[in-house]
VOTOR-116754 format. One record per residue: x, y, z of N, C-alpha, C in turn; residue in one letter. Coordinates in steps of 0.1 Angstrom, whole numbers, padded with zeros to 4 digits, always signed. Example, Ala and Ser with C-alpha at 12.3 -4.5 7.8 and 13.67 -1.06 7.14 Angstrom:
2
+0132-0057+0078+0123-0045+0078+0132-0033+0078A +0128-0022+0071+0137-0011+0071+0129+0000+0079S 
# end
This chain:
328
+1099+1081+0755+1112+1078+0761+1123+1076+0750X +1131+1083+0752+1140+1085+0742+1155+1071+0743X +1154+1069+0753+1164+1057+0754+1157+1043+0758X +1165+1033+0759+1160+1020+0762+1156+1018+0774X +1141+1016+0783+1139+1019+0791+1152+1008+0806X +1160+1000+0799+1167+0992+0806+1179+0994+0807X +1187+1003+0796+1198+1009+0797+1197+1026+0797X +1189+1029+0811+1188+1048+0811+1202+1054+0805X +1204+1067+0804+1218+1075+0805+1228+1069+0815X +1241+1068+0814+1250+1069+0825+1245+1056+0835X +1242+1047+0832+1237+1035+0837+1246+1028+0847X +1253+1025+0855+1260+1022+0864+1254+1015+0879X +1256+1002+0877+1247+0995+0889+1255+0984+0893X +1252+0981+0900+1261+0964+0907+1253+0956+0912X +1256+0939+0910+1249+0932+0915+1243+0931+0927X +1230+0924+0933+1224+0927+0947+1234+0915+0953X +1244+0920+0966+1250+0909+0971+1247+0899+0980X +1233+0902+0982+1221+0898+0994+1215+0885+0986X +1213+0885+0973+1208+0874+0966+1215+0864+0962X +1211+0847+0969+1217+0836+0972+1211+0825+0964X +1203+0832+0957+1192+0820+0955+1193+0812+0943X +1203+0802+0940+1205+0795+0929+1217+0803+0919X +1223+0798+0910+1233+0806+0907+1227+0814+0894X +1217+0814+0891+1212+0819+0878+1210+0835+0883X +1207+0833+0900+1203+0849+0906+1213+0853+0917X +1228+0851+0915+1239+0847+0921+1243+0866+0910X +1259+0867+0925+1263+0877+0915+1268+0877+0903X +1275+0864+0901+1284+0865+0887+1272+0865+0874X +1260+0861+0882+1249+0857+0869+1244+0871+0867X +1246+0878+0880+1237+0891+0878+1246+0900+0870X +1259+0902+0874+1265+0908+0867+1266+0904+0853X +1263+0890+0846+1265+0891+0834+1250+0898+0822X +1237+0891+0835+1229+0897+0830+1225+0914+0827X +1235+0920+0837+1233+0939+0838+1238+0939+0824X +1249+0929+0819+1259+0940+0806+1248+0934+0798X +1242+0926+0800+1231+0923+0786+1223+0930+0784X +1207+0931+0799+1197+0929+0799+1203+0946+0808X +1211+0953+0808+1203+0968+0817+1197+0960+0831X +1192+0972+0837+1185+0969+0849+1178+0956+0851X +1171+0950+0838+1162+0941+0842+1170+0926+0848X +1187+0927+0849+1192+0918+0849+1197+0914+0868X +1192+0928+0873+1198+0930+0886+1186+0921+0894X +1192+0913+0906+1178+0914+0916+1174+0926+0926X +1164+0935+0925+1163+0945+0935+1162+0940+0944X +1156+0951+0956+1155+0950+0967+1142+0943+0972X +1132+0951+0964+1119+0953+0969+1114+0931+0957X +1122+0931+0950+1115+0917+0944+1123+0910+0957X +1133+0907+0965+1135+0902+0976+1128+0901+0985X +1120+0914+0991+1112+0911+0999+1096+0906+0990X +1094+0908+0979+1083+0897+0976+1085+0883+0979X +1097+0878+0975+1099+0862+0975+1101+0863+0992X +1101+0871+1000+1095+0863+1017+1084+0867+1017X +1076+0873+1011+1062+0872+1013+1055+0857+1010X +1060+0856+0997+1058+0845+0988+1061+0834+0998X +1077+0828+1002+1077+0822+1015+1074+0821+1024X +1063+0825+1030+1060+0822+1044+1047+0816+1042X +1046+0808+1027+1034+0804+1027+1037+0787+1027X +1052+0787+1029+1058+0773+1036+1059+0775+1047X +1055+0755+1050+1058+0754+1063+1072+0753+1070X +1084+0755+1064+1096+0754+1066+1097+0774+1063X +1089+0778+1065+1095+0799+1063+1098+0801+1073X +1108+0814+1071+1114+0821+1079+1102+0823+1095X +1112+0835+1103+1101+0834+1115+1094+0848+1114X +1092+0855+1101+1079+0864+1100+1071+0851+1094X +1056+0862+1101+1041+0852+1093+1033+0870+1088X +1025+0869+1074+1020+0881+1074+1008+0880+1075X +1004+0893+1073+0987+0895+1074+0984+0905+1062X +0978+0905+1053+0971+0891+1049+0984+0881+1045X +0980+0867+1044+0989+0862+1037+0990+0858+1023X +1001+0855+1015+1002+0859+1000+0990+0852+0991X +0986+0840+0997+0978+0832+0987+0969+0831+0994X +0960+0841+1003+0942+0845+1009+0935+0838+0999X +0924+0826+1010+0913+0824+1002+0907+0839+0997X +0905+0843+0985+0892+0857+0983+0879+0850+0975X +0873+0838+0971+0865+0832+0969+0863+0831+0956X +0879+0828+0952+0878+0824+0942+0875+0805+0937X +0876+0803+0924+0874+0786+0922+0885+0781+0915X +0890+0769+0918+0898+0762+0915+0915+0765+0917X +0923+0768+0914+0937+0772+0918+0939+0784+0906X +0949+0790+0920+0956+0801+0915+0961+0806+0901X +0958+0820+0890+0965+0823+0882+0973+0839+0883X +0984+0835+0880+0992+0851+0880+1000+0853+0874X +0997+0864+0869+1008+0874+0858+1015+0878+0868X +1029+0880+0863+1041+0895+0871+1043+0898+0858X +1045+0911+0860+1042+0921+0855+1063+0926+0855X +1072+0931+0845+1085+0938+0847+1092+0926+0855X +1092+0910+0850+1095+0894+0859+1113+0901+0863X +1114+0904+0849+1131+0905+0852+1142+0893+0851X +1150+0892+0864+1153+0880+0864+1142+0868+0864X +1130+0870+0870+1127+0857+0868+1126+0854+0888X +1134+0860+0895+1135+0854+0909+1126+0852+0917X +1114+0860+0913+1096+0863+0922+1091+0851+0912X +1089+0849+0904+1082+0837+0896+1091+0825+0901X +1102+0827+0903+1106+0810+0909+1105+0809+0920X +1102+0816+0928+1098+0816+0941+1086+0812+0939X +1077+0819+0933+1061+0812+0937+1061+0804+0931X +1068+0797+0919+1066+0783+0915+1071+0770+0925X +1080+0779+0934+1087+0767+0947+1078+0764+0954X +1065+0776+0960+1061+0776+0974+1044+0769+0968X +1038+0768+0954+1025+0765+0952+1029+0750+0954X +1017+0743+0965+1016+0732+0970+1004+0722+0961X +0998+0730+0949+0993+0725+0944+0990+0730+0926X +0986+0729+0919+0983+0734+0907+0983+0746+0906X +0990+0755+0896+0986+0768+0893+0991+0771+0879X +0991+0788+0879+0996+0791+0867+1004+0803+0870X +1018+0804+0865+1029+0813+0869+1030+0820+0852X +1026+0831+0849+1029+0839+0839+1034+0855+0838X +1048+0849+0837+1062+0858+0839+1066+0866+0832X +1062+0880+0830+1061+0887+0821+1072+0900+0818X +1077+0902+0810+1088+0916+0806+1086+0920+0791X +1091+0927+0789+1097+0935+0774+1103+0919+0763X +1100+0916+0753+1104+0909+0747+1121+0906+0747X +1128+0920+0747+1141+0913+0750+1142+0913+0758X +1138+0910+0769+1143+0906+0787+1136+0889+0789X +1126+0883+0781+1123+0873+0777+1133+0859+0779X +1140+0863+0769+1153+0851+0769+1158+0849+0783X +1161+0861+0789+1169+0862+0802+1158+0852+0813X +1145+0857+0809+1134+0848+0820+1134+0835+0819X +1135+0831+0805+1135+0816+0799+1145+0810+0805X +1160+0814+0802+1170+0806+0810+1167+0806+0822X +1162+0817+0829+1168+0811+0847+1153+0805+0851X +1147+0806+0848+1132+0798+0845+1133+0786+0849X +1139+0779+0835+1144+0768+0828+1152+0762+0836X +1161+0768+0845+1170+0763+0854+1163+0757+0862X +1157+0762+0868+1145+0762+0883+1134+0749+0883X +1132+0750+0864+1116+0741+0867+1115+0733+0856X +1127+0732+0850+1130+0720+0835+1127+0725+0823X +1128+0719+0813+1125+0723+0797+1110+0726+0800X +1107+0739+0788+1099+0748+0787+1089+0738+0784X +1084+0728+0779+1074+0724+0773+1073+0711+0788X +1074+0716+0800+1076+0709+0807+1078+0718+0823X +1075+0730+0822+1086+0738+0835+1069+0734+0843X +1081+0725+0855+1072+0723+0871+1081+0721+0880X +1074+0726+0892+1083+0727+0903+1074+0731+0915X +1064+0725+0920+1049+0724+0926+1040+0731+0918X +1043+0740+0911+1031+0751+0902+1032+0741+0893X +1020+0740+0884+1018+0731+0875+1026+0736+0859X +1020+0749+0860+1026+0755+0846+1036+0770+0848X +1046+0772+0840+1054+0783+0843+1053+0788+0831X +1047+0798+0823+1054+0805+0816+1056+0818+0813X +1061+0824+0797+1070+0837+0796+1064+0841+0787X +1058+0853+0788+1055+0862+0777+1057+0878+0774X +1057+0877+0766+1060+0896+0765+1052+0901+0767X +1058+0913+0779+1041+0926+0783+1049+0935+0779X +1049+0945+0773+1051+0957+0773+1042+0968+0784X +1043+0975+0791+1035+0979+0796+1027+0994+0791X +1014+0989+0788+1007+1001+0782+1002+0994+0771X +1012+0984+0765+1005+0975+0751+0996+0967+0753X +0980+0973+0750+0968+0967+0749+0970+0952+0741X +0980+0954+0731+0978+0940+0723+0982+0927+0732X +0995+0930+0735+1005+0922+0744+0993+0919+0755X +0987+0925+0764+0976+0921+0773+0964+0913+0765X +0962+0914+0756+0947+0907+0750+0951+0892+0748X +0965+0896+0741+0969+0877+0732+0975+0869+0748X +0978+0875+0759+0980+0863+0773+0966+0864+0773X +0954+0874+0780+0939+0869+0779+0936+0861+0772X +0938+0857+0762+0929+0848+0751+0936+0836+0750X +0953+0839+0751+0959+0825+0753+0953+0818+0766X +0953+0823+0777+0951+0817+0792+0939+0816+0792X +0932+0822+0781+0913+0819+0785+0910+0828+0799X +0917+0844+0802+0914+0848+0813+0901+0855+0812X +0893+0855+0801+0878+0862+0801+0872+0842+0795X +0859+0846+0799+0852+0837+0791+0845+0835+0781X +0850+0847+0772+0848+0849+0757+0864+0843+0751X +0871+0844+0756+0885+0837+0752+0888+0826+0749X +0894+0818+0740+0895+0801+0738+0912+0804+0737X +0912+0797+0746+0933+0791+0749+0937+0785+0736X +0951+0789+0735+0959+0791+0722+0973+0783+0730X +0977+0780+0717+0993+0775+0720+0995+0767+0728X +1007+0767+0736+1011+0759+0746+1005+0763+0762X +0998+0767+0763+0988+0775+0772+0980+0761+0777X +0978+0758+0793+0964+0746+0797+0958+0748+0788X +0952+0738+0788+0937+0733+0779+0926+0738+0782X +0926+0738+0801+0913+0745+0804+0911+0757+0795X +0898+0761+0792+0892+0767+0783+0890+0781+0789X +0886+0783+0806+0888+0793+0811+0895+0792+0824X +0905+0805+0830+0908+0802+0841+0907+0815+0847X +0906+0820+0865+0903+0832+0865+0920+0839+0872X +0921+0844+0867+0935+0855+0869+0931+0860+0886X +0939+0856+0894+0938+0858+0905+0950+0872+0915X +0956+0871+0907+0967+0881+0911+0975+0888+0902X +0980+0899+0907+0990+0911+0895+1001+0910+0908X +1014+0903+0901+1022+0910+0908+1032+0914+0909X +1041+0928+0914+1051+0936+0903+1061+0942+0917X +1072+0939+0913+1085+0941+0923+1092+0952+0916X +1092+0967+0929+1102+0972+0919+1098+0981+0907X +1089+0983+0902+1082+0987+0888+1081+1005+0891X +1084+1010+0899+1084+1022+0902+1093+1029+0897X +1100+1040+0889+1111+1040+0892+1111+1053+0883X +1107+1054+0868+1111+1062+0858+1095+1068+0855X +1093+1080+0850+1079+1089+0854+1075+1086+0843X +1082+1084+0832+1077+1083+0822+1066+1069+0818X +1073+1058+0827+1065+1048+0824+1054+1047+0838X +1052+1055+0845+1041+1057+0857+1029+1054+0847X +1023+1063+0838+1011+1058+0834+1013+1044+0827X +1020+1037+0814+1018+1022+0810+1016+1017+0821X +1025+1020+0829+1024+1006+0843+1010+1010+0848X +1006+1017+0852+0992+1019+0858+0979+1017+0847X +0981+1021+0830+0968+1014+0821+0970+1000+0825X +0982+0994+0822+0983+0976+0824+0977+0972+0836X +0980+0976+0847+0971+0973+0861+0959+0973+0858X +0952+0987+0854+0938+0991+0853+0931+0974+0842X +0941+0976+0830+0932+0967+0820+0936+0954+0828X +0946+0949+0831+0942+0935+0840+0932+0931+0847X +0928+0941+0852+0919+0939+0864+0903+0944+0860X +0904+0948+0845+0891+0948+0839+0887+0938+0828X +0870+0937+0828+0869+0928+0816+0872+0937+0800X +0876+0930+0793+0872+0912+0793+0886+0904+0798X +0898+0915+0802+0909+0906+0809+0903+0900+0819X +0897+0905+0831+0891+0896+0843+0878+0899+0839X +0871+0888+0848+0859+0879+0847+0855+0880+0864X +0853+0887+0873+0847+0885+0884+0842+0867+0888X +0846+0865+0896+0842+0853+0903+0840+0852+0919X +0827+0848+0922+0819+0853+0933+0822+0868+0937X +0820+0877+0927+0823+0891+0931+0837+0896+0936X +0844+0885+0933+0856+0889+0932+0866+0891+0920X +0879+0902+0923+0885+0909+0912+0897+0901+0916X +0916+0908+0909+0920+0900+0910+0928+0904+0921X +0937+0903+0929+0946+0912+0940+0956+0912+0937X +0961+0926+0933+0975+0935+0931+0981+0934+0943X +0995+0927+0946+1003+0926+0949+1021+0936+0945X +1020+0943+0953+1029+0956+0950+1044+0956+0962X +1055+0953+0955+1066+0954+0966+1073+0964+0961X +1077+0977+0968+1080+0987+0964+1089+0995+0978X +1106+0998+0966+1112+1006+0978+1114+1024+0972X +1114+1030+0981+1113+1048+0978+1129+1050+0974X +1128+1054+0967+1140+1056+0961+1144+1074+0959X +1133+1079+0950+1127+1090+0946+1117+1093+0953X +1112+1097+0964+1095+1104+0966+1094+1115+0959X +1101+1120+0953+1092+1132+0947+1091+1134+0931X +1098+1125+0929+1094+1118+0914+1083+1105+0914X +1088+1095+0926+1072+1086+0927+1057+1092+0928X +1058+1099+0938+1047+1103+0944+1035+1098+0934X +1037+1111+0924+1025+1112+0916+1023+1095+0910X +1030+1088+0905+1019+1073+0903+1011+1068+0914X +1018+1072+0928+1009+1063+0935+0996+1072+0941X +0996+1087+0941+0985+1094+0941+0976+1094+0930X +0981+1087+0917+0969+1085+0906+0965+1073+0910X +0977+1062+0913+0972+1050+0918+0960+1047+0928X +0965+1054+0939+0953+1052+0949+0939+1055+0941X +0938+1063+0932+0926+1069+0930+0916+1057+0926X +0922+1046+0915+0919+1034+0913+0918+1023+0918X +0926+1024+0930+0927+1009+0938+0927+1012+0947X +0921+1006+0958+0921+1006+0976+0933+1000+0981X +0941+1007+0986+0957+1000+0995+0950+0991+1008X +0957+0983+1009+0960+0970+1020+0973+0969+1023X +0978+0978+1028+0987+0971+1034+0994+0961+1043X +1002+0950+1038+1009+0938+1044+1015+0942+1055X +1009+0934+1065+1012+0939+1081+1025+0924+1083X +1034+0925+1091+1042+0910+1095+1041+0911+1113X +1047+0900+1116+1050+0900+1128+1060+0889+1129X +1071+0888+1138+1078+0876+1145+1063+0860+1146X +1067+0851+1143+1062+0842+1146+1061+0838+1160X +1050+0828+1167+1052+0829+1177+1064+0814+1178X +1071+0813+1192+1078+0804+1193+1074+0785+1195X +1077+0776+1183+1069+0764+1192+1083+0757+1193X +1083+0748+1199+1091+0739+1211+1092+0728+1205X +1099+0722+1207+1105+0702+1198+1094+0697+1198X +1084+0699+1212+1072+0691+1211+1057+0696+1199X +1065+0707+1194+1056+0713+1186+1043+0720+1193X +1047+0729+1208+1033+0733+1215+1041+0747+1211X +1035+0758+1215+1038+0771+1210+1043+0775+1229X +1056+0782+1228+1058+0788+1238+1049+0796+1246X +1051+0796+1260+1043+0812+1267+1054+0822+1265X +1048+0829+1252+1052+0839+1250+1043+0851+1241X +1040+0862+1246+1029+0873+1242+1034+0875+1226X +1025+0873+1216+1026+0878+1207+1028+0889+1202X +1034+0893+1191+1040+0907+1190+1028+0916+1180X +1030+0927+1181+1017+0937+1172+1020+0934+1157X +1011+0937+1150+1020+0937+1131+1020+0949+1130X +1032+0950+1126+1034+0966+1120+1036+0967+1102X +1037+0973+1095+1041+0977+1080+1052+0968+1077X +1053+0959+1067+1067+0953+1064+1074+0962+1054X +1087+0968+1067+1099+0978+1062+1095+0984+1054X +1107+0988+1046+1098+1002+1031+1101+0995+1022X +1103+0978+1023+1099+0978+1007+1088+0970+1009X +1076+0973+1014+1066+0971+1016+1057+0959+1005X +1049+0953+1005+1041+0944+0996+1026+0955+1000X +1020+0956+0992+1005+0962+0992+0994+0955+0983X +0985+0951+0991+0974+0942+0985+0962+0947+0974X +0964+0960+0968+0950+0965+0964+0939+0959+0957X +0928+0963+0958+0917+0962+0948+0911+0972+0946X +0898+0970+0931+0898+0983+0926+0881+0974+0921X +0873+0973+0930+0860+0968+0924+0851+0980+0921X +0858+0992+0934+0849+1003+0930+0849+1009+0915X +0859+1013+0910+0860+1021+0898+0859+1016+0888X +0855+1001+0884+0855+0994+0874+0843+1004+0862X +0832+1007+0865+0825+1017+0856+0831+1034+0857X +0842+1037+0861+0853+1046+0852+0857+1046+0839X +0855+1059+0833+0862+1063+0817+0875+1062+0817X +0883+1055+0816+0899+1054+0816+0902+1067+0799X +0906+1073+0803+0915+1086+0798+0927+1081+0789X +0924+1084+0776+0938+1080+0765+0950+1086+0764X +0951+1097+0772+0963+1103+0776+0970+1102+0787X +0982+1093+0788+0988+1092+0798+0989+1102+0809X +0988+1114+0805+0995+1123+0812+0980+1127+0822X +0969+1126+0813+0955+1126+0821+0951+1116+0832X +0957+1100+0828+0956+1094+0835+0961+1096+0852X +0976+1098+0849+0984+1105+0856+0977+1115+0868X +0969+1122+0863+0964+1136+0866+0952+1134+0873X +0946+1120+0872+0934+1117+0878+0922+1121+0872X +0921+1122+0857+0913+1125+0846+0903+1113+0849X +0888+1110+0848+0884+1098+0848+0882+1089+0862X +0887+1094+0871+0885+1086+0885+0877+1095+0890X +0869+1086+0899+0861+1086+0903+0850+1092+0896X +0847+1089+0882+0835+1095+0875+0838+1107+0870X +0848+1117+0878+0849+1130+0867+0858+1134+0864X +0855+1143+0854+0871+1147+0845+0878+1158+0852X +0877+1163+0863+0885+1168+0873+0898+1160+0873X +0909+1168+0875+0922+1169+0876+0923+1165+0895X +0927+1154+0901+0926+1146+0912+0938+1142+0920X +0939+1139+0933+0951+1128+0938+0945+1122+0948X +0950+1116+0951+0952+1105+0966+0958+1104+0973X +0959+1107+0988+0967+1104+0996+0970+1095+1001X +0967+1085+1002+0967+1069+1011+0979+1067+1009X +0989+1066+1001+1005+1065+0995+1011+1075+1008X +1010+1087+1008+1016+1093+1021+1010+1089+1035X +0998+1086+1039+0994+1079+1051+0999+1069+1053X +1005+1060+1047+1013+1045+1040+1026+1046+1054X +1027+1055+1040+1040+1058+1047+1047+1065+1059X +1038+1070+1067+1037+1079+1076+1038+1065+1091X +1026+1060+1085+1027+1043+1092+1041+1035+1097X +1047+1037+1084+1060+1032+1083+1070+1036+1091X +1072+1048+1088+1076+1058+1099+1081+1059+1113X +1066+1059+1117+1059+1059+1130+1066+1043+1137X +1066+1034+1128+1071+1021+1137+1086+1021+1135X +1095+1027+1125+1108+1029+1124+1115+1037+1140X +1108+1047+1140+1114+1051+1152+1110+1044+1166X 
# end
């Protein structure tokens, strides 16, 4: 990539006027962050609809309820850990730092210079850094680059996310914790970075980053709007090849009454939530796959499913066909 992946050519964007949420993710904040931070300063569309995913896991949420919902027992032990992956503003991590009702770990992740930008509005939300709470126990910020094996090893070993790892720095004490979710708003966008973003997925969700616990991996959580299909396509046709889609079904809530009994009223079907959709994947099958050192191979579906055949996936178009189908 020849330019800064945050300031493309001819860059020209405006704040989202839909985002209310505290003044750090306010327009005047967004606009000051675009002249800084490029894109990573805007709130999208698709990190919007994460944080109602993320909300309805209060008892005061809006009147959708989803299927699955954001924080599914999958059998794992002890409380919740999750990376985001491209944090940005920061608005999807302070969201799930509002809605966890009990201990976790929030690790908010960007490009080192978009960092600072997560720290302040962070820091707004959940107090001084050596201290950020706000029902999640711990909040912090580190730099991913996506595709940078290193950047991924030093949060593993800081967070203790394999069990060969011993925690570093200002990181819990616990010795090990299991990485329970990937989750990335928005990350779609420019072709060039389709493969990093897709090694980074792949190596999170492999050892020695994850550690299986009762046979479980970690769940990729994906909010994504189409912007391009014919420049996306191909990540999510290499994508599917590695991960199984779930897609996040919603429905209207049903109605309950002052007395708190639920109305007679028929429940409604779940259909696809809109097109900037949340998708749940996992990828236990392909864990003994050769992952391919050439992006452009990975890309190409080099290494999935066991052979070095050139490959795609369709589930991304069936997705969306779904989508479709309930729009009209």
């Amino acid at each position: 990539m020849s330019h800064h992946p945050n300031f493309p050519p001819s860059l020209s964007i405006s704040p989202n006027t839909t985002a209310d949420d505290g003044d750090e993710f306010g327009i005047l904040a967004q606009r000051d962050a675009i002249e800084k931070f490029g894109i990573a300063g805007r709130v999208w569309e698709a990190a919007l609809a994460m944080c109602s995913y993320v909300e309805s896991m209060s008892v005061d949420a809006h009147d959708l309820e989803f299927d699955p919902p954001f924080l599914e027992g999958r059998g794992w032990d002890g409380q919740p850990t999750l990376i985001e992956l491209g944090s940005g503003t920061g608005i999807v991590a302070a969201q799930i730092a509002r809605m966890f009702m009990g201990d976790g770990i929030v690790i908010a992740t960007d490009l080192a210079d978009v960092c600072p930008l997560l720290e302040r509005n962070l820091h707004a939300h959940t107090g001084p850094s050596d201290s950020w709470k706000l029902g999640c126990h711990n909040v912090f910020v580190r730099p991913l680059a996506w595709g940078n094996m290193k950047h991924a090893a030093l949060i593993g070993q800081e967070f203790g996310l394999s069990k060969d790892a011993s925690s570093t720095g200002d990181a819990p004490s616990r010795s090990f914790n299991t990485l329970t979710h990937v989750i990335c708003s928005d990350l779609v966008y420019f072709p060039e970075l389709f493969a990093p973003l897709l090694r980074t997925l792949i190596h999170l969700t492999s050892f020695p980053c994850t550690t299986a616990v009762n046979g479980i991996y970690p769940k990729v959580v994906i909010s994504y709007k189409t912007r391009s299909l014919q420049k996306e396509a191909p990540f999510w046709a290499a994508f599917g090849l590695w991960f199984t889609f779930h897609p996040v079904l919603c429905r209207h809530r049903l109605v309950v009454d002052d007395h708190g009994l639920k109305e007679d009223v028929q429940a409604e079907s779940w259909i696809p939530f809109g097109d900037t959709d949340p998708d749940t994947p996992d990828r236990t099958f392909s864990l003994s796959w050769e992952i391919p050192q050439s992006d452009q191979d990975l890309i190409d579906g080099v290494g999935a499913r066991g052979t070095s055949f050139r490959k795609a996936d369709d589930t991304f178009e069936t997705l969306l066909l779904m989508v479709m189908e309930h729009i009209e």
